[in-house]
C-alpha positions in Angstrom: 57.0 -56.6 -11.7 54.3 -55.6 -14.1 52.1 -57.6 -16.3 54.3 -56.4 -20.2 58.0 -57.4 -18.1 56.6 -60.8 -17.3 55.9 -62.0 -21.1 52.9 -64.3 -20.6 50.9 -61.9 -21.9 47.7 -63.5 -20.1 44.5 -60.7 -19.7 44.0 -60.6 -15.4 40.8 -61.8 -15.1 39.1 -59.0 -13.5 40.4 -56.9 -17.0 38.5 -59.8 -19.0 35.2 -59.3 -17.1 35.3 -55.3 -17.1 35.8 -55.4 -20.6 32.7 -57.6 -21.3 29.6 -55.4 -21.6 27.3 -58.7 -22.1 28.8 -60.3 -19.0 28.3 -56.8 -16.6 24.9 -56.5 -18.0 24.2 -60.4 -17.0 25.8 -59.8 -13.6 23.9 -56.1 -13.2 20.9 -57.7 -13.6 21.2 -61.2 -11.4 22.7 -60.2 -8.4 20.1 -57.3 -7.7 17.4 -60.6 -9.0 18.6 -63.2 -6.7 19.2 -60.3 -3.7 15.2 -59.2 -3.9 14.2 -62.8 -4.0 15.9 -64.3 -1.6 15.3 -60.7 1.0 11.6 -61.8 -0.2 11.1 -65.1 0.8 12.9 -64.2 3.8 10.5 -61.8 4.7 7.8 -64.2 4.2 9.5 -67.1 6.3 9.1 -64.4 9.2 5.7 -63.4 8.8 3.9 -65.1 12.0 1.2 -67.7 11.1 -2.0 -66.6 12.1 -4.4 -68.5 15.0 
């Protein structure tokens, strides 16, 4: 049954968020943000303490 036969005529939300250029800029630039900080810190964590 498609979205038009049911007659709620509610926008999926994956629809809403592709067709918010604000919101996939906010989201383009965040996850790469948090990914390199977090792969950051976690490279520091590993680095051995020296004698």
């Amino acid at each position: 049954m498609s979205d038009e036969s049911r007659g709620d005529g509610s926008i999926p939300l994956m629809q809403q968020l592709l067709d918010s250029p604000i919101l996939l800029l906010i989201i383009g630039v965040a996850s790469p943000a948090i990914f390199y900080t977090l792969w950051g810190v976690m490279e520091i964590i590993s680095i051995p303490l020296a004698p």
